[in-house]
C-alpha positions in Angstrom: -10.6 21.8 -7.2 -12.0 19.1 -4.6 -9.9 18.4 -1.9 -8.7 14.6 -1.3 -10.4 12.4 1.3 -7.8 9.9 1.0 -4.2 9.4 1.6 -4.0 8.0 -1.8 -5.7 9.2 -4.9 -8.2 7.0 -6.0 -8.1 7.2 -9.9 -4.9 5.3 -9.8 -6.2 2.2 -8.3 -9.3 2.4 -10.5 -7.1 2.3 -13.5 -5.6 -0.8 -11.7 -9.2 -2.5 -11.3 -10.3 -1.5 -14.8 -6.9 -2.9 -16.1 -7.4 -6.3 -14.6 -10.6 -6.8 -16.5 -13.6 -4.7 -14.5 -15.7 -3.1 -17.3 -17.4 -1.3 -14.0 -16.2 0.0 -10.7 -18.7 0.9 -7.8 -17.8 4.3 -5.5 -17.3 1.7 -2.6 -15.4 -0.8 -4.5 -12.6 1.7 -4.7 -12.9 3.3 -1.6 -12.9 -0.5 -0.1 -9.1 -0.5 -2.5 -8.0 2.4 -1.1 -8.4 1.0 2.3 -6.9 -2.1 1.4 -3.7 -0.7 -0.3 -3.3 1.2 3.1 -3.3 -1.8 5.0 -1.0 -3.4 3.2 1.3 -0.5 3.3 1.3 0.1 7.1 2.3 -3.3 7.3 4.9 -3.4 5.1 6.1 0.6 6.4 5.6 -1.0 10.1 7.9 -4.1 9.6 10.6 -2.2 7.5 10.9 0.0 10.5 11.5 -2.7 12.9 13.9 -4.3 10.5 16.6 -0.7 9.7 15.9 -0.4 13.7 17.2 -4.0 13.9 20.4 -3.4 11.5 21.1 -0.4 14.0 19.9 2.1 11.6 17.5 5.1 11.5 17.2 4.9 7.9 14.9 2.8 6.3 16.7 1.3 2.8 15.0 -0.5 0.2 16.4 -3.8 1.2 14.3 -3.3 4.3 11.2 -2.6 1.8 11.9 -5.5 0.1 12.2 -7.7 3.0 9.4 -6.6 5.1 7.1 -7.7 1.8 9.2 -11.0 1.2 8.2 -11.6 4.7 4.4 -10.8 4.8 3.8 -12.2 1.5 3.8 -15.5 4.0 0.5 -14.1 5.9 
């Protein structure tokens, strides 16, 4: 079995790709969404953090999740 090259396994977001309406999907096209999805989660994970740190908390809850993406859906 190969090992994984990246934090999150690729076939997943190729199923996303193909299920939006790509009858093809180059190696670097879901490399580049792999990337991307990890962006958009270390933003999200980064301002959750900030906002359970705000409330006092070292937990983060959903509502923090939920928050932090209400708030950079604005970006």
């Amino acid at each position: 079995m190969a090992k994984r090259t990246t934090p999150i396994p690729v076939a997943p977001l190729y199923r996303i790709l193909r299920k939006a309406g790509a009858s093809r999907v180059g190696q670097d096209a879901k490399l580049a969404m792999v990337e991307a999805v990890l962006q958009v989660a270390e933003a999200i994970s980064s301002r959750a953090v900030e906002l359970a740190k705000h409330a006092g908390r070292k937990t983060v809850h959903e509502d923090d999740i939920r928050l932090a993406i209400r708030e950079l859906r604005g970006l």
